[in-house]
TORMI-71840 format. One line per field, with one value per residue: residue number from 1; residue in one letter; x, y, z of N, C-alpha, C in turn. Coordinates in nm, 2 decimals. Layout:
seq c(NUM, ...)
type c(a, ...)
n.u c(X, ...)
n.v c(Y, ...)
n.w c(Z, ...)
ca.u c(X, ...)
ca.v c(Y, ...)
ca.w c(Z, ...)
c.u c(X, ...)
c.v c(Y, ...)
c.w c(Z, ...)
! end
This chain:
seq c(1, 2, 3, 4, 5, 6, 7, 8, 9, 10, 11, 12, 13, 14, 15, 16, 17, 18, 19, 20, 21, 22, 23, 24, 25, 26, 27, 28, 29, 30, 31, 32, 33, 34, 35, 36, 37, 38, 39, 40, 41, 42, 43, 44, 45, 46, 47, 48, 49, 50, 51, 52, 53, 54, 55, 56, 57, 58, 59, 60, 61, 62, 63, 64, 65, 66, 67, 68, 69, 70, 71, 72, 73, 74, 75)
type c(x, x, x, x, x, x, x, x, x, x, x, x, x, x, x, x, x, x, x, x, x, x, x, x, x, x, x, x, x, x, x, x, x, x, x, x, x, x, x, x, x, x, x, x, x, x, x, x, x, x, x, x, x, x, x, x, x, x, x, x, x, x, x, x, x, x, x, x, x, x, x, x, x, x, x)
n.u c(4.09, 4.04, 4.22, 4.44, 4.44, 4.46, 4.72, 4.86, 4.77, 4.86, 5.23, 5.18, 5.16, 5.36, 5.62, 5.57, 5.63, 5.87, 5.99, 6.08, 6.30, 6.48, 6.53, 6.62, 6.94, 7.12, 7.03, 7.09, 7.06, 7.08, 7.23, 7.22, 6.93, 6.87, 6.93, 6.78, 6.52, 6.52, 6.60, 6.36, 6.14, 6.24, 6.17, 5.92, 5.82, 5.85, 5.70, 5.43, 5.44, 5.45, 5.21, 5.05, 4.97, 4.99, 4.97, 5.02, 5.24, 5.42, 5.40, 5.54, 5.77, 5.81, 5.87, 6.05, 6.30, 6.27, 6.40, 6.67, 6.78, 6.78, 6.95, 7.20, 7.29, 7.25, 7.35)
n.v c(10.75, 10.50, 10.33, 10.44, 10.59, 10.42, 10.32, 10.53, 10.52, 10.31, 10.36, 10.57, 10.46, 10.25, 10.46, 10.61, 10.43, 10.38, 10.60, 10.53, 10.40, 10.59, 10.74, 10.64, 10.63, 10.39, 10.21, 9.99, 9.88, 9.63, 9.71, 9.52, 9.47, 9.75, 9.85, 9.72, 9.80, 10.07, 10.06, 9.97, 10.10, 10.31, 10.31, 10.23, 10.47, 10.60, 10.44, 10.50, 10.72, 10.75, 10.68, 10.84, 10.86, 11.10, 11.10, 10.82, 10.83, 11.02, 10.91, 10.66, 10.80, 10.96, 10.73, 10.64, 10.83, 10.84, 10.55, 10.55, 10.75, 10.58, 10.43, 10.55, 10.64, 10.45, 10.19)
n.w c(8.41, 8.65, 8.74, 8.70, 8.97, 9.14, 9.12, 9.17, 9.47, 9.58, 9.55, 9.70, 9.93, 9.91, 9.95, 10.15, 10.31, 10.32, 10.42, 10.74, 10.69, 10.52, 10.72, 10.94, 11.12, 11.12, 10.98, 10.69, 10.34, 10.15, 9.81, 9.61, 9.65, 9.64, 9.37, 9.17, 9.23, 9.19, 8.90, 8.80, 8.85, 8.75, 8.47, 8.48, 8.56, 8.27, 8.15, 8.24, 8.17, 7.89, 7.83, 7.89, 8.18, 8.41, 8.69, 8.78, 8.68, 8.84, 9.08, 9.08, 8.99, 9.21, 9.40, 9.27, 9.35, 9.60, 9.64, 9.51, 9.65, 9.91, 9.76, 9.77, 9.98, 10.20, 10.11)
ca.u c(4.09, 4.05, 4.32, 4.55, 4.44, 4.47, 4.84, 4.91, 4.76, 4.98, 5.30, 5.20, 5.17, 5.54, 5.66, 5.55, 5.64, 5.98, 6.10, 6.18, 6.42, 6.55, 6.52, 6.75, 7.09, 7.18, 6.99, 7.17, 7.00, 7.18, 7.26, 7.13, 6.79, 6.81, 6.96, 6.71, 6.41, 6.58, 6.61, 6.24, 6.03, 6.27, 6.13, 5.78, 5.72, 5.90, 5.59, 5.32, 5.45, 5.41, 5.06, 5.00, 4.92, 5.08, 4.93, 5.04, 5.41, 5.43, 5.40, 5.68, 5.90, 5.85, 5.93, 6.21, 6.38, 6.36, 6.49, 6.72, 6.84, 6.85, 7.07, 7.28, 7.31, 7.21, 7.37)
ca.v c(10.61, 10.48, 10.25, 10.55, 10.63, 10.27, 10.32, 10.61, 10.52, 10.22, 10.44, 10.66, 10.37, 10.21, 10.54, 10.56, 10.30, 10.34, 10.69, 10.53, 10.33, 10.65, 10.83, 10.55, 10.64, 10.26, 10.11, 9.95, 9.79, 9.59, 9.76, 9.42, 9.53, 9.89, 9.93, 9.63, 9.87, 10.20, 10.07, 9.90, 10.24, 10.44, 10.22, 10.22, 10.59, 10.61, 10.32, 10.55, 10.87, 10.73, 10.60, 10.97, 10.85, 11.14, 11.05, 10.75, 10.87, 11.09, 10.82, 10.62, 10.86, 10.97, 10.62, 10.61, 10.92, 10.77, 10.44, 10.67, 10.80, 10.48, 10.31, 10.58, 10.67, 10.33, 10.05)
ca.w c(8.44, 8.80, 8.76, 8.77, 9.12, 9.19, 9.13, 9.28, 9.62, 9.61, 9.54, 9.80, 10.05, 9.92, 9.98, 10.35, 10.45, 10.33, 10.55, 10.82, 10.62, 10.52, 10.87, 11.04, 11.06, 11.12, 10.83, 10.60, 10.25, 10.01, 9.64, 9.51, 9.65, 9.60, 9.26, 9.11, 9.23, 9.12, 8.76, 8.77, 8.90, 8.64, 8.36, 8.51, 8.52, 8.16, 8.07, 8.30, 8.07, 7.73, 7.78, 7.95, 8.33, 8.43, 8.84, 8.80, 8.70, 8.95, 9.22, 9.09, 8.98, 9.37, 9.46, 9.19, 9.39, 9.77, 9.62, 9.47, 9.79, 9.98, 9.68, 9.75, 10.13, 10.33, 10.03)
c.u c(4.11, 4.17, 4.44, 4.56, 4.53, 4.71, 4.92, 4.87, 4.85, 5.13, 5.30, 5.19, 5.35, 5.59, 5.70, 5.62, 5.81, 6.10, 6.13, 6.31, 6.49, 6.64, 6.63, 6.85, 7.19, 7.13, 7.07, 7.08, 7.07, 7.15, 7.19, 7.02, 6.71, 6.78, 6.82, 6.55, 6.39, 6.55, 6.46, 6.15, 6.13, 6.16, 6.00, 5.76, 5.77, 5.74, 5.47, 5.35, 5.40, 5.29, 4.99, 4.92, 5.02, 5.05, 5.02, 5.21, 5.52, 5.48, 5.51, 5.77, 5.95, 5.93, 6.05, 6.30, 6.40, 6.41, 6.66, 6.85, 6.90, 6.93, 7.18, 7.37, 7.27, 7.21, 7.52)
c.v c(10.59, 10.37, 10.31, 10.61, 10.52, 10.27, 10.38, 10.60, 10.37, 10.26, 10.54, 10.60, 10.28, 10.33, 10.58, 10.50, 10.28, 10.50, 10.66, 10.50, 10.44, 10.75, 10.76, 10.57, 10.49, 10.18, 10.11, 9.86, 9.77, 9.65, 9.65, 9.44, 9.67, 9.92, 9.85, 9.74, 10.02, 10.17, 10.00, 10.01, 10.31, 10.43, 10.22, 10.36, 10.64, 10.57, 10.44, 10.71, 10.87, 10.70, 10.76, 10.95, 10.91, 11.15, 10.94, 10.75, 10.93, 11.04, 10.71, 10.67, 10.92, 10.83, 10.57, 10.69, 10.84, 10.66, 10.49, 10.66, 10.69, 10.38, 10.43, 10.64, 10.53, 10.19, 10.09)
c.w c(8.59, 8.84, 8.81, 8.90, 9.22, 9.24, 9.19, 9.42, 9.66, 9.60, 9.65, 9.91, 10.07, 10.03, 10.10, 10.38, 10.42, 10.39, 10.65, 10.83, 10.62, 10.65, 10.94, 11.01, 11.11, 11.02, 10.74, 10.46, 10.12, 9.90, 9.59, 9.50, 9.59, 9.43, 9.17, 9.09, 9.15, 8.98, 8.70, 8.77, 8.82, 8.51, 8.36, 8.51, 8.39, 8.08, 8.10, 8.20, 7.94, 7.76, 7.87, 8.09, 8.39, 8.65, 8.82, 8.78, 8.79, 9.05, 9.20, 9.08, 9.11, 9.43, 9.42, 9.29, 9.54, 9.75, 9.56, 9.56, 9.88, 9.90, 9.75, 9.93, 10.26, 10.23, 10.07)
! end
């Protein structure tokens, strides 16, 4: 399915764009923000597993991890 690409090259463009976030040792991002995303991209590569878009899992359960990271090192 081409949609599965679709999803992963948008997951791999969040992603990007969100190292510098992690890279900055003065960035700071509210918990309200982080954790909201954290528990949405768990849920969403849960959804991308069961329907076997295992590309398309991939790329949030990447994006679940650096949200992850910045709930728990820059909230």
């Amino acid at each position: 399915m081409w949609q599965e690409y679709v999803f992963l090259a948008g997951s791999i463009v969040i992603m990007i764009s969100l190292i510098p976030t992690l890279r900055d040792e003065e960035a700071s991002v509210p918990l309200r923000t982080s954790l909201p995303s954290v528990v949405v991209l768990f849920a969403q590569t849960l959804a991308f597993l069961s329907m076997g878009l295992m590309f398309s899992a991939a790329g949030t359960g990447m994006g679940f991890g650096l949200w992850s990271l910045i709930a728990k090192y820059k909230s």
